[in-house]
PyMOL CGO cylinders between C-alpha atoms (Angstrom):
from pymol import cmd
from pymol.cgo import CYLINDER

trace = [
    CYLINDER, -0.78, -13.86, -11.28, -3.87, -11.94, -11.54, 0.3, 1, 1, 1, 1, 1, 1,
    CYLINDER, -3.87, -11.94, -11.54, -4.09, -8.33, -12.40, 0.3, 1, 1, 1, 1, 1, 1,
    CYLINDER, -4.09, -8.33, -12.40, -5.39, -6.52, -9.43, 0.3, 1, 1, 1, 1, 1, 1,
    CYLINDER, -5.39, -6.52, -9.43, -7.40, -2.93, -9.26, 0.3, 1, 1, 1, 1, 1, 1,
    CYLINDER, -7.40, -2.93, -9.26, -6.63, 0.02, -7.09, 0.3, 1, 1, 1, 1, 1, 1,
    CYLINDER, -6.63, 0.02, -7.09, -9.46, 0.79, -4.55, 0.3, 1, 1, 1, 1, 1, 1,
    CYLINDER, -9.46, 0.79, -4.55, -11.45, 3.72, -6.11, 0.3, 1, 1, 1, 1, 1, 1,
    CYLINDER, -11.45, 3.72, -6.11, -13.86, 3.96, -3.21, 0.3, 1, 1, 1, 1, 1, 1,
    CYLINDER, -13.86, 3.96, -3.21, -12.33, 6.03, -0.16, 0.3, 1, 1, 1, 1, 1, 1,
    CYLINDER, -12.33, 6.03, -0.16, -15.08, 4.98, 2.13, 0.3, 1, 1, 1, 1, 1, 1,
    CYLINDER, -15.08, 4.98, 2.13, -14.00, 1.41, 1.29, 0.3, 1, 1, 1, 1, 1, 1,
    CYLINDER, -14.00, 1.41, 1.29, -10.58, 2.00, 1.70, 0.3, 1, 1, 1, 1, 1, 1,
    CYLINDER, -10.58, 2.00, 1.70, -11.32, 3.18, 5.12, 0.3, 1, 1, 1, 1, 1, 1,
    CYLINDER, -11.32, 3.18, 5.12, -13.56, 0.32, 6.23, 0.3, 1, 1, 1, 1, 1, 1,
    CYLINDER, -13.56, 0.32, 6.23, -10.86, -2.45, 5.16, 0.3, 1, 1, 1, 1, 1, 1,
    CYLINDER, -10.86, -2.45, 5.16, -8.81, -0.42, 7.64, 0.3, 1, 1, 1, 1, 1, 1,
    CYLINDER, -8.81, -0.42, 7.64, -11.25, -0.50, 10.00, 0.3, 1, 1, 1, 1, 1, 1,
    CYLINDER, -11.25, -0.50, 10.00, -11.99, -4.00, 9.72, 0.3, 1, 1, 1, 1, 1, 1,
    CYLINDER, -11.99, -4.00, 9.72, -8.00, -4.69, 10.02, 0.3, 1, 1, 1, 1, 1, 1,
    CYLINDER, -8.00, -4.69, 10.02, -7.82, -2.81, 12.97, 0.3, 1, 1, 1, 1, 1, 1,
    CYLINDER, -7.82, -2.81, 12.97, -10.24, -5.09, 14.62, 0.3, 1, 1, 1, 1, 1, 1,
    CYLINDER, -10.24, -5.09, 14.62, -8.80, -8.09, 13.53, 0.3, 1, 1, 1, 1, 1, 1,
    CYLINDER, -8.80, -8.09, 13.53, -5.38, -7.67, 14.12, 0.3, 1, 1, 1, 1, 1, 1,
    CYLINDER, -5.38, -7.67, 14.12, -3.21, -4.29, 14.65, 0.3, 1, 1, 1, 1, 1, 1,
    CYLINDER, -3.21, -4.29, 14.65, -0.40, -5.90, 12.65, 0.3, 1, 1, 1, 1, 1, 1,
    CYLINDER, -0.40, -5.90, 12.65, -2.65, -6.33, 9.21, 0.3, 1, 1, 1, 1, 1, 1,
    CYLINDER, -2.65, -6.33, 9.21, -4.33, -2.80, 10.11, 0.3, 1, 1, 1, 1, 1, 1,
    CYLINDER, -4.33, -2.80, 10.11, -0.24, -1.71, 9.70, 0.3, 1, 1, 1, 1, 1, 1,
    CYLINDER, -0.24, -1.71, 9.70, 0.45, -3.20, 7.11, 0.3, 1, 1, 1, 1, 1, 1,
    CYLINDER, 0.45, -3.20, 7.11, -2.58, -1.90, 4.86, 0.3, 1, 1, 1, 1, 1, 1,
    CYLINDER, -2.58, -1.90, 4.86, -1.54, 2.04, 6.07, 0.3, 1, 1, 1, 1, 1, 1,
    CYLINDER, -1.54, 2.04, 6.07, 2.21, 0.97, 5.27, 0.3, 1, 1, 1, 1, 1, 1,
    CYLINDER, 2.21, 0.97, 5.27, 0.81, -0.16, 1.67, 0.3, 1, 1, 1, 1, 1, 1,
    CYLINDER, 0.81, -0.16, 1.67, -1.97, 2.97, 1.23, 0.3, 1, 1, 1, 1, 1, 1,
    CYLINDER, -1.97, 2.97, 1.23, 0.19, 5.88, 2.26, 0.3, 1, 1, 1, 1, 1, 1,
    CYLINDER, 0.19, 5.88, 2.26, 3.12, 4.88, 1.73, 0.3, 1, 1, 1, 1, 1, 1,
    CYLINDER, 3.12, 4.88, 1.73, 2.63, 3.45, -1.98, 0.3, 1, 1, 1, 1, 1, 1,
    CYLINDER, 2.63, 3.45, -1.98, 5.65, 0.92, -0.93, 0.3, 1, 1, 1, 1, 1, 1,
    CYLINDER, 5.65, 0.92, -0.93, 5.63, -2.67, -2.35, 0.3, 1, 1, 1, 1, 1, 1,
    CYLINDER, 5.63, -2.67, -2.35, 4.97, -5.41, -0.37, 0.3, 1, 1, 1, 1, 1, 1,
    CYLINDER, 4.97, -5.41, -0.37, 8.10, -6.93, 0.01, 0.3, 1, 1, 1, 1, 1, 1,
    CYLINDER, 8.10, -6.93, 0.01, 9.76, -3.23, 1.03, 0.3, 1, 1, 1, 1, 1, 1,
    CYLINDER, 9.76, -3.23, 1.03, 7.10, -3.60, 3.85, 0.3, 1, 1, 1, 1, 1, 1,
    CYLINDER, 7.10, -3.60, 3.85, 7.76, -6.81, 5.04, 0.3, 1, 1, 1, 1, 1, 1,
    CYLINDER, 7.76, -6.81, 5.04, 11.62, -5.60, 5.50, 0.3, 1, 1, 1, 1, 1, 1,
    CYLINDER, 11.62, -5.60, 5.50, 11.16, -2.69, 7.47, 0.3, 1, 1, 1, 1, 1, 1,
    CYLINDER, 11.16, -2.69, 7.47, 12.01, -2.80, 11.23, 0.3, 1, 1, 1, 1, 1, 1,
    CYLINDER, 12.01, -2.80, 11.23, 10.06, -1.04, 13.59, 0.3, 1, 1, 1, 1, 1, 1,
    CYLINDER, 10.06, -1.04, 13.59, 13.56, 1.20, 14.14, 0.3, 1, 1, 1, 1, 1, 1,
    CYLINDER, 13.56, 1.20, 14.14, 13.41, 2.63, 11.23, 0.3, 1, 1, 1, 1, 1, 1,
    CYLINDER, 13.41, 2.63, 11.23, 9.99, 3.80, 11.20, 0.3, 1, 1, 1, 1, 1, 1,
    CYLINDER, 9.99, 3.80, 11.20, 9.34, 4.80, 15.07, 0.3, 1, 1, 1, 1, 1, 1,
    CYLINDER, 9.34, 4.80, 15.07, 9.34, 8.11, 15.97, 0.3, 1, 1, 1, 1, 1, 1,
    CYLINDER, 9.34, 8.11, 15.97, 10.92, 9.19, 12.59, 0.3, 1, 1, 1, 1, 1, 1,
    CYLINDER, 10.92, 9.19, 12.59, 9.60, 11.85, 9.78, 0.3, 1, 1, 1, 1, 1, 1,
    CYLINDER, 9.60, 11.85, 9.78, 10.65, 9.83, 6.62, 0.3, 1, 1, 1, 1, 1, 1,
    CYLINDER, 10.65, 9.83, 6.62, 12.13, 6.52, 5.49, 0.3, 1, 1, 1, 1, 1, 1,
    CYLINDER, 12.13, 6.52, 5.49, 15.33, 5.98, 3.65, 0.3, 1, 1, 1, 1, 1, 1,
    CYLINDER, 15.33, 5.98, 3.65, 15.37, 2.06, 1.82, 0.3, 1, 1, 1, 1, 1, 1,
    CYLINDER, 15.37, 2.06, 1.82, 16.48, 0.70, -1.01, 0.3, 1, 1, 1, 1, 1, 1,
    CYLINDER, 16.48, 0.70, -1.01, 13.38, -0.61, -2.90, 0.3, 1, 1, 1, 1, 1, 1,
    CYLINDER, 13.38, -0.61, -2.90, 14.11, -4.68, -3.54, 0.3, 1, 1, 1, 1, 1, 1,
    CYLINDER, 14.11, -4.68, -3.54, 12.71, -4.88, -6.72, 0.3, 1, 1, 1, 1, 1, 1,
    CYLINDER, 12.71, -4.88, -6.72, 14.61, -2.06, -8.46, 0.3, 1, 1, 1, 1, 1, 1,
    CYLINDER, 14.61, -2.06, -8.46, 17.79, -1.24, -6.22, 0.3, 1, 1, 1, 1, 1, 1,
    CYLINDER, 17.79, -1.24, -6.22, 17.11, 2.11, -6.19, 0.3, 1, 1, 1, 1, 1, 1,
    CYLINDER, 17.11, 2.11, -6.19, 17.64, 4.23, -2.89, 0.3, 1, 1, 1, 1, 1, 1,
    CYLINDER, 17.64, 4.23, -2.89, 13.95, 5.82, -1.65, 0.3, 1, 1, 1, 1, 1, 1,
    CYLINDER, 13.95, 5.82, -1.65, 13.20, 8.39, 0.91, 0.3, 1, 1, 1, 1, 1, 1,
    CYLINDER, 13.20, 8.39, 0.91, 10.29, 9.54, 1.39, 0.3, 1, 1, 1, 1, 1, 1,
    CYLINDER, 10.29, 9.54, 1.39, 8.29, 11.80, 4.02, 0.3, 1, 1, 1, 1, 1, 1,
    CYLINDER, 8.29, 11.80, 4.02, 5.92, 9.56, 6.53, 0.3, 1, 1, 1, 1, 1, 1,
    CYLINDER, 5.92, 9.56, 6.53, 2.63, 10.85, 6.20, 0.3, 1, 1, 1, 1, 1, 1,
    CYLINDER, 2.63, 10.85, 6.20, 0.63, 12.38, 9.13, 0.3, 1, 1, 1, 1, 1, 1,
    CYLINDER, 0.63, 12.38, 9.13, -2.03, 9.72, 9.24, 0.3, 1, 1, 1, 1, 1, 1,
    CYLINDER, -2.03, 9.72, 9.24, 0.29, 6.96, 9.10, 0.3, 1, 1, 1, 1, 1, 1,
    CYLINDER, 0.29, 6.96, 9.10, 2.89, 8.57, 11.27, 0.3, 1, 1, 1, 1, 1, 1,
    CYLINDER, 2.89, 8.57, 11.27, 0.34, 8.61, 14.21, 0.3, 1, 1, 1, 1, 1, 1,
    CYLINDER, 0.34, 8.61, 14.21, -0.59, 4.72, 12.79, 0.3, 1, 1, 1, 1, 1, 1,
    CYLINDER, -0.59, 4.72, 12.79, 2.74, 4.26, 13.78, 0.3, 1, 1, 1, 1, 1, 1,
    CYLINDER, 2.74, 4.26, 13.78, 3.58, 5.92, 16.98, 0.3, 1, 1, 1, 1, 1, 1,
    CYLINDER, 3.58, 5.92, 16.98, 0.41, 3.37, 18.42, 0.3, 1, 1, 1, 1, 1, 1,
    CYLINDER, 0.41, 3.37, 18.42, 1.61, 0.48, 17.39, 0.3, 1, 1, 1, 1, 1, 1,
    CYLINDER, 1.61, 0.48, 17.39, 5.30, 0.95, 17.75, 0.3, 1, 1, 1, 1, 1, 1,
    CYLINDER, 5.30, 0.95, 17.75, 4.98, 1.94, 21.09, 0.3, 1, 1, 1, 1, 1, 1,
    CYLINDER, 4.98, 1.94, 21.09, 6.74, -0.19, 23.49, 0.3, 1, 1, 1, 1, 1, 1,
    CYLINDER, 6.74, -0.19, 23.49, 7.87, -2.54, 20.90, 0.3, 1, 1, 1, 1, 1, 1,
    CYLINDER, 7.87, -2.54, 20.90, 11.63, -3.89, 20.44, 0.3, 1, 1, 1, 1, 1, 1,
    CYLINDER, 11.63, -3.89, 20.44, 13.64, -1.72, 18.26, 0.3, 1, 1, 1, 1, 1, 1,
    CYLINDER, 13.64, -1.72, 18.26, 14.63, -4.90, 16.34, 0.3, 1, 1, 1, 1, 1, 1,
    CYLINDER, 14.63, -4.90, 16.34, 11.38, -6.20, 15.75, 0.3, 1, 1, 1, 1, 1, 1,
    CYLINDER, 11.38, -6.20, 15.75, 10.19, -6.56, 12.34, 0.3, 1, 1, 1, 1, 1, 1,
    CYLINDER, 10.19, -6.56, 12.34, 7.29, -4.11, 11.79, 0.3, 1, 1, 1, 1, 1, 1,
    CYLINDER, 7.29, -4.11, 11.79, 5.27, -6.83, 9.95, 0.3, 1, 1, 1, 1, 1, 1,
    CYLINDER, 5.27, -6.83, 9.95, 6.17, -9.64, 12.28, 0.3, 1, 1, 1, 1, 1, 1,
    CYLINDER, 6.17, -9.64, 12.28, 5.30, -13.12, 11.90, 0.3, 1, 1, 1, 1, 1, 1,
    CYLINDER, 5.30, -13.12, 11.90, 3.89, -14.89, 15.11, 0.3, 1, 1, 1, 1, 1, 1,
    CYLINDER, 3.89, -14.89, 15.11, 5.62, -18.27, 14.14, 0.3, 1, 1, 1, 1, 1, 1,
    CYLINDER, 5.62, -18.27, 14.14, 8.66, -17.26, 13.38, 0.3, 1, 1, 1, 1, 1, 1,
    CYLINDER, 8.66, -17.26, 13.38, 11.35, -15.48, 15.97, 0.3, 1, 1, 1, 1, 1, 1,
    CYLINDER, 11.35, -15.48, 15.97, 11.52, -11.97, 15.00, 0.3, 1, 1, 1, 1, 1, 1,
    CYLINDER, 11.52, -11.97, 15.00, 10.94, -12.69, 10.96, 0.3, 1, 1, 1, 1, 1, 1,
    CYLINDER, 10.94, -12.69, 10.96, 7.90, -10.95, 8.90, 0.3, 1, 1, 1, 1, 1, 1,
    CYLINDER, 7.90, -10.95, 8.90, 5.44, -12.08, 7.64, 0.3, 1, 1, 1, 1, 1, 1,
    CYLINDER, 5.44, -12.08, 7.64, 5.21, -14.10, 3.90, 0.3, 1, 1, 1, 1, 1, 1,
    CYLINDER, 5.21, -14.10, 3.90, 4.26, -12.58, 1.40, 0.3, 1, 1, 1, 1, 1, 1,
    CYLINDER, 4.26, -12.58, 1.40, 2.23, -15.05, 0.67, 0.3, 1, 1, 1, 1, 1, 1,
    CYLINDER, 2.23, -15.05, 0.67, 0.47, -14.08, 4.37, 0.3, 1, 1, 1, 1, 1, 1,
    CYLINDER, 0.47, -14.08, 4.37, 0.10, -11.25, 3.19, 0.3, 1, 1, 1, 1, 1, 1,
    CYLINDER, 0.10, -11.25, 3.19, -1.98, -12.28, -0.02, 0.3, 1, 1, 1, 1, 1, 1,
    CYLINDER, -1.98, -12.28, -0.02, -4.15, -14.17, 2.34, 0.3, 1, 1, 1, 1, 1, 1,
    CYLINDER, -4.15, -14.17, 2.34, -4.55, -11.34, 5.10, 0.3, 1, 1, 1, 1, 1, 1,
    CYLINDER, -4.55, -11.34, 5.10, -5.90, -9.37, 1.89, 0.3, 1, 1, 1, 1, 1, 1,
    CYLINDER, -5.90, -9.37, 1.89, -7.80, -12.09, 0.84, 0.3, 1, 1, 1, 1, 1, 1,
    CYLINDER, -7.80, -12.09, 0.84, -9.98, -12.38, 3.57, 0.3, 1, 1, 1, 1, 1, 1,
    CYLINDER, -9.98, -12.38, 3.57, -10.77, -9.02, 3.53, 0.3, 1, 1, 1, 1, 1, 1,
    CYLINDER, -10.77, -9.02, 3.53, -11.39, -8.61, 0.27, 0.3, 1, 1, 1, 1, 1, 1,
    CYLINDER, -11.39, -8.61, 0.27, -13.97, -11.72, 0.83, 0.3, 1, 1, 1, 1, 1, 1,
    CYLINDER, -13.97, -11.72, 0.83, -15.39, -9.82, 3.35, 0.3, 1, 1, 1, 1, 1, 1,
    CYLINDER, -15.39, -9.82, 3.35, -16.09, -6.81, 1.49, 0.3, 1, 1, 1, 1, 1, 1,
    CYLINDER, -16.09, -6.81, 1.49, -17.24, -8.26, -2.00, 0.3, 1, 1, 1, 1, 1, 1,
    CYLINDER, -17.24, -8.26, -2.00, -13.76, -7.42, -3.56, 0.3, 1, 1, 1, 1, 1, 1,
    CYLINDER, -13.76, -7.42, -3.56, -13.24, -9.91, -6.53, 0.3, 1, 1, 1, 1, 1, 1,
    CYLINDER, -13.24, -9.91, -6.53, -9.13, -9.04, -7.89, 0.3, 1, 1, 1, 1, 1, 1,
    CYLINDER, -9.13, -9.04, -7.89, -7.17, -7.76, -4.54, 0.3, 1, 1, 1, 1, 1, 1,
    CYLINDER, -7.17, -7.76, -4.54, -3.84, -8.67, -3.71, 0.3, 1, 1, 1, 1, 1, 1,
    CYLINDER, -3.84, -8.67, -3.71, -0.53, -7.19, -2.51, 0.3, 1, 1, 1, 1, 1, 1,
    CYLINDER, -0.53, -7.19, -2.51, -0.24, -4.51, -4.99, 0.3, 1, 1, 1, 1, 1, 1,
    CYLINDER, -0.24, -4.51, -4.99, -4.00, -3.42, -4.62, 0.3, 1, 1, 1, 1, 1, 1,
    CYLINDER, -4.00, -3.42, -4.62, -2.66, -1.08, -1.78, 0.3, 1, 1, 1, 1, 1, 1,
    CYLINDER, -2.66, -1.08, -1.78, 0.01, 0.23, -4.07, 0.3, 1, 1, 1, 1, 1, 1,
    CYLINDER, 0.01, 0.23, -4.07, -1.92, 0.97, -6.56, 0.3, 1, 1, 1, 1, 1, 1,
    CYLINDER, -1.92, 0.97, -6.56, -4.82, 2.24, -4.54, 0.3, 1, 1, 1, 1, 1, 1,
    CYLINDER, -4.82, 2.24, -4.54, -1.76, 4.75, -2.99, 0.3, 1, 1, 1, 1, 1, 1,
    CYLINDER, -1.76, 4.75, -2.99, -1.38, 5.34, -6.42, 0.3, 1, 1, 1, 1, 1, 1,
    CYLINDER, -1.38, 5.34, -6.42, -4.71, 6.15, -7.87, 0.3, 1, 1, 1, 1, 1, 1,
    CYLINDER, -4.71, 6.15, -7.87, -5.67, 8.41, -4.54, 0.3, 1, 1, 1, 1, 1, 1,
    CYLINDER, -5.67, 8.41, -4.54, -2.49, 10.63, -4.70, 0.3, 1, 1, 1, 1, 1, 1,
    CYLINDER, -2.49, 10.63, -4.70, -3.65, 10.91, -8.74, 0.3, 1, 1, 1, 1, 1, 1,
    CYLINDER, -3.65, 10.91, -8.74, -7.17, 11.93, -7.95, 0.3, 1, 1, 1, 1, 1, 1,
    CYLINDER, -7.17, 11.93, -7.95, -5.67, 14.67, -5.75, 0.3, 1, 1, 1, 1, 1, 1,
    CYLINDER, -5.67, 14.67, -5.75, -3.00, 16.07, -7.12, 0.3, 1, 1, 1, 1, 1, 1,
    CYLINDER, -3.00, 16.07, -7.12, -3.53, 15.11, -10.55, 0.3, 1, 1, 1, 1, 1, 1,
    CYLINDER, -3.53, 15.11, -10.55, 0.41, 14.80, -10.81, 0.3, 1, 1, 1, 1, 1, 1,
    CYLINDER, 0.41, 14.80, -10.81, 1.80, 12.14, -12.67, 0.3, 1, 1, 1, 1, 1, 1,
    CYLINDER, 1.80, 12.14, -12.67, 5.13, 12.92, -12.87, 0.3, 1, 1, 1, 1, 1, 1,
    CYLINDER, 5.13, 12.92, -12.87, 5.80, 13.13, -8.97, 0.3, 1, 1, 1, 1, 1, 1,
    CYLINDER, 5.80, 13.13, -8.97, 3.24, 9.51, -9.05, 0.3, 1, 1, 1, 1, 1, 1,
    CYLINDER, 3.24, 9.51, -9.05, 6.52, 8.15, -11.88, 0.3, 1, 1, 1, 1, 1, 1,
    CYLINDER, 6.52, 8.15, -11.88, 8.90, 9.67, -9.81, 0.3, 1, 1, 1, 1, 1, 1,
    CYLINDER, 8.90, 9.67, -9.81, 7.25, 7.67, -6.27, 0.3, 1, 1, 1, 1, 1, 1,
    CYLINDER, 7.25, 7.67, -6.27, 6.93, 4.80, -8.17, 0.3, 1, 1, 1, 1, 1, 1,
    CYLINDER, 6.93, 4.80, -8.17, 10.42, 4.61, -9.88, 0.3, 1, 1, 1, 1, 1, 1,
    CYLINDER, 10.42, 4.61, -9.88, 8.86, 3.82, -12.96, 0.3, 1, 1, 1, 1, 1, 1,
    CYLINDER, 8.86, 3.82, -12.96, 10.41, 5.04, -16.22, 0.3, 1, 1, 1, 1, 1, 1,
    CYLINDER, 10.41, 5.04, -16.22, 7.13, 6.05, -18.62, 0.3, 1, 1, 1, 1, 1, 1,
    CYLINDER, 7.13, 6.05, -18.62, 4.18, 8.24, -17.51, 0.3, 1, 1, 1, 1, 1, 1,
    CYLINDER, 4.18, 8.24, -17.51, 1.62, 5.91, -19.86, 0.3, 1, 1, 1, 1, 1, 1,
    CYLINDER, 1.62, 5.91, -19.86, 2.71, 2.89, -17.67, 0.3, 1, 1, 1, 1, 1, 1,
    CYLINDER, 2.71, 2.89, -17.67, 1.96, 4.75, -14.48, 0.3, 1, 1, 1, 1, 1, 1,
    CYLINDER, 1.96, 4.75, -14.48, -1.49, 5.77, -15.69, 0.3, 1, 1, 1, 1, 1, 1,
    CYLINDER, -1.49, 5.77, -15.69, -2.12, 2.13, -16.82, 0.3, 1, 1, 1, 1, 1, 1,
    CYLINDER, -2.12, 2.13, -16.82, -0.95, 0.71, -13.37, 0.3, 1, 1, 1, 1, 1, 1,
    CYLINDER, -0.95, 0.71, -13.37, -3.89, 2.87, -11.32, 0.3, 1, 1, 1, 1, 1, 1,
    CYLINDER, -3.89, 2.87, -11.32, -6.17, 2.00, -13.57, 0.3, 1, 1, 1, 1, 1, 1,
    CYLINDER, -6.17, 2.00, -13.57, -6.34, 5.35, -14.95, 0.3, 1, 1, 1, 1, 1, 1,
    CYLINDER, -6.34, 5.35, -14.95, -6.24, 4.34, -18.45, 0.3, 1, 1, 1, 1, 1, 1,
    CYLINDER, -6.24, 4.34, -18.45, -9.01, 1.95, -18.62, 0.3, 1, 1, 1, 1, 1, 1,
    CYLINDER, -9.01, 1.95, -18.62, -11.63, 4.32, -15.80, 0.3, 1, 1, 1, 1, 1, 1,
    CYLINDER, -11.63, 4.32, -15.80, -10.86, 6.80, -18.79, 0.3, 1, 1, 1, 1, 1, 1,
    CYLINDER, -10.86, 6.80, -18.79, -11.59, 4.02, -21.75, 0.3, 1, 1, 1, 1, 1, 1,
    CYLINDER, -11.59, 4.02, -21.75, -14.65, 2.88, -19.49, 0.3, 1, 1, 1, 1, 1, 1,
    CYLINDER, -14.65, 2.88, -19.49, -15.69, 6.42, -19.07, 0.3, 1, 1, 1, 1, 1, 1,
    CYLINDER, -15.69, 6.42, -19.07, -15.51, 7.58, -22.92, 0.3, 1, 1, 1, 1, 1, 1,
    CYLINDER, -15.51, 7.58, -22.92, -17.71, 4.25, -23.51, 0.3, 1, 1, 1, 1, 1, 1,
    CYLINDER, -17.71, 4.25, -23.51, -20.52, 5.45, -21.15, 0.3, 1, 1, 1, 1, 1, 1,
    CYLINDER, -20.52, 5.45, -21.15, -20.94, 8.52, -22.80, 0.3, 1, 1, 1, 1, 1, 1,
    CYLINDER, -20.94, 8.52, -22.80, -20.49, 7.51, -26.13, 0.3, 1, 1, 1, 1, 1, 1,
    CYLINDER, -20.49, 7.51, -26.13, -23.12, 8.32, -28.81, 0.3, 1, 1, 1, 1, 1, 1,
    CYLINDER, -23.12, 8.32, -28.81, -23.78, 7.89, -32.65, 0.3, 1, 1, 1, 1, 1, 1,
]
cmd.load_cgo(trace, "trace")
């Protein structure tokens, strides 16, 4: 597996979501699931459009780890939402596939949705987790909080969290730059 980057650009963040939009309003979903939500893919590929219509927060236990999540819907996202879960089934998978009755997406359809738009936009490493981790390093930049980022993320050391945005090696990369003997 390769080791993908967060997104540091917010502009580009923004045009992939554009671009998304255009292409298909699933994928456009999917991406704002993955960027404000800092969910992992295959928690967004099992979300029905039930539990995310016309609610405030979502309550799942994450796949990977078991745990139990909940977690406020952010504005942006919730109004994301409310336009493309309007006059949808209940039932419906909010990542559906168009091949198979009322199942999501692959992840592996998801790689290749990203893919193509990181082809499009001169991205060399992007993949699934390139929208977690761009959640990731965004909510850092703001807030400059690592221990609510560990706490989102479920993950158990504060160095790991830094390492997995990409904070550890911006600062490393930094430091070089302005090096001097």
């Amino acid at each position: 597996m390769n080791f993908v980057e967060p997104i540091r650009d917010k502009s580009m963040v923004h045009d992939i979501a554009e671009y998304l939009k255009f292409k298909n309003e699933r994928n456009y979903i999917m991406w704002m699931m993955g960027v404000y939500s800092g969910l992992r893919i295959s928690d967004i590929l099992r979300l029905k459009i039930k539990e995310v219509k016309d609610r405030n927060g979502i309550n799942i236990r994450e796949m990977k780890t078991g745990k139990q999540r909940t977690f406020e819907i952010n504005p942006v996202l919730k109004k994301a939402l409310a336009e493309y879960c309007e006059g949808k089934d209940p039932d419906d998978y909010l990542i559906k596939s168009r091949q198979n009755y009322n199942r999501p997406i692959t992840r592996s359809m998801a790689y290749k949705i990203l893919q193509a738009a990181a082809e499009r936009f001169g991205i060399e490493s992007m993949g699934t987790h390139t929208m977690r981790k761009t959640f990731g390093f965004h909510f850092y930049m703001q807030y400059k909080d690592v221990v609510a980022l560990q706490k989102i993320f479920n993950h158990a050391d504060q160095s790991y969290t830094l390492r997995y945005i990409g904070i550890e090696q911006q600062t490393i990369n930094e430091k070089i730059k302005q090096f001097k003997i």
